[in-house]
C-alpha angles and dihedrals in degrees: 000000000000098000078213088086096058091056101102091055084055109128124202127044109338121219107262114240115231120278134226120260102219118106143181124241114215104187116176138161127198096239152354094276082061100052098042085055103071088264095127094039082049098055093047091050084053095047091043090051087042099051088037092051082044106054084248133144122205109212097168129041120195144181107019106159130060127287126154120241086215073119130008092221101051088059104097099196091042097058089040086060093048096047091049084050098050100044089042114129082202116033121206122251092240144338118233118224112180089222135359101242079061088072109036135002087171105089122202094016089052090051082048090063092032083055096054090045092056112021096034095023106026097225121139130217115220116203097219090202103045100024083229113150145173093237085092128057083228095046096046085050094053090046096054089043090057089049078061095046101053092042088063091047081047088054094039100059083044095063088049111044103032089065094055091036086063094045089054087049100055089051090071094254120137122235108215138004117327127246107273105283100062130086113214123225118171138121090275108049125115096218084094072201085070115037113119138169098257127019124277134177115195120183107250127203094268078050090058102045080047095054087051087057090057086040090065094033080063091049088055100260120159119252095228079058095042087051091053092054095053086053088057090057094040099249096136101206126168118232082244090050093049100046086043087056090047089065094042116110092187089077080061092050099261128127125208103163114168090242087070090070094232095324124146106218118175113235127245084223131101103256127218106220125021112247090263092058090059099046100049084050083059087053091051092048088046099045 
């Protein structure tokens, strides 16, 4: 009798099949400088070399663009990822990440998917930097090691730069760019026209045709009117945009930014409407 057929009643470490040599590429940065600065070109010419050196063929590229890791989920290329990987009918052998903090900054919650992708879905996940990789115990131990490991830098740069971040915030100044209106002068700008010493925020002409538009929201006009308006100036704004800027202090020179835990701070910048104004606009949207 052929001792093929027994095989399946075979106890103790079974012989792999061989696996399939096609792999994903997940390529991220944190935000636009980055990407404007060659990261992401960098990490697929990595990937490419790797995959090339290692017999591998990338048949899907994600990611691509910049999204913070601040959550797994909020990351649109990255669920989409997740999602491909878990309704294919053929999985890939791995996915690359150039380096682990790439693909998670999360911690436990990032092992936790790492741990459904190898161990549910058998998909590994290949470090491009290191070669490190979760087809080995050792490997899988050094790439969950490395999600824990960029949590804590994650954690650590938070406990550094929120604090200042607040403080920055309670002076009046503005994080980030400003609503449309506004031209932005300060030591960290990439106009090299507008960098300054401090920060400053000056109403611009798209600012004052925007200021008429409040102007007429205060005296009762429609917004469909009020858009049209804009159009005819040639200040393109969406119906969300514009009912979203009706219930934005900041247009009044007040700040509520989520980092201020709830705190009012009055803004450095030239507001458009007094605080009145504003207040009686919430009445009208209310009313």
């Amino acid at each position: 009798m052929d001792l093929n057929l027994f095989k399946k009643f075979a106890k103790g470490k079974k012989i792999d099949t061989p696996k399939s040599n096609e792999v994903w590429l997940y390529t991220r940065v944190s935000s636009k400088d980055q990407k404007d600065n060659n990261s992401l070109e960098n990490q697929k010419e990595a990937g490419d070399d790797y995959a090339r050196n290692h017999g591998l063929i990338i048949s899907k590229t994600f990611g691509g663009t910049y999204e913070s890791a601040s959550g797994d989920f909020t990351r649109k290329e990255f669920s989409r990822l997740l999602e491909e990987v878990r309704k294919a009918e053929i999985r890939p052998r791995a996915i690359m990440i150039f380096i682990m903090s790439r693909f998670s900054r999360t911690g436990a919650g990032g092992i936790t998917l790492a741990d459904e992708l190898v161990e549910q879905l058998h998909v590994d996940l290949i470090e491009i930097a290191s070669g490190k990789s979760t087809e080995t115990e050792k490997g899988k131990v050094e790439i969950y090691t490395a999600l824990m490991k960029a949590r804590e830098e994650n954690l650590n740069r938070l406990e550094v730069t929120v604090p200042g971040m607040k403080r920055f915030l309670k002076k009046g100044n503005r994080l980030g760019n400003a609503p449309r209106g506004w031209d932005h002068y300060g030591p960290r700008v990439k106009d090299i026209t507008k960098i300054s010493r401090t920060q400053e925020l000056r109403i611009n002409d798209d600012g004052r045709i925007i200021k008429q538009a409040w102007k007429l929201k205060i005296q009762g006009e429609r917004d469909y009117i009020i858009l049209k308006f804009l159009k005819d100036h040639g200040v393109q704004i969406s119906k969300q945009s514009l009912s979203d800027m009706w219930r934005n202090p900041f247009y009044c020179g007040i700040s509520v930014n989520s980092l201020l835990d709830g705190e009012v701070v009055e803004g450095n910048w030239e507001p458009m409407i007094t605080q009145e104004e504003f207040f009686y606009v919430q009445e009208l949207l209310e009313g």
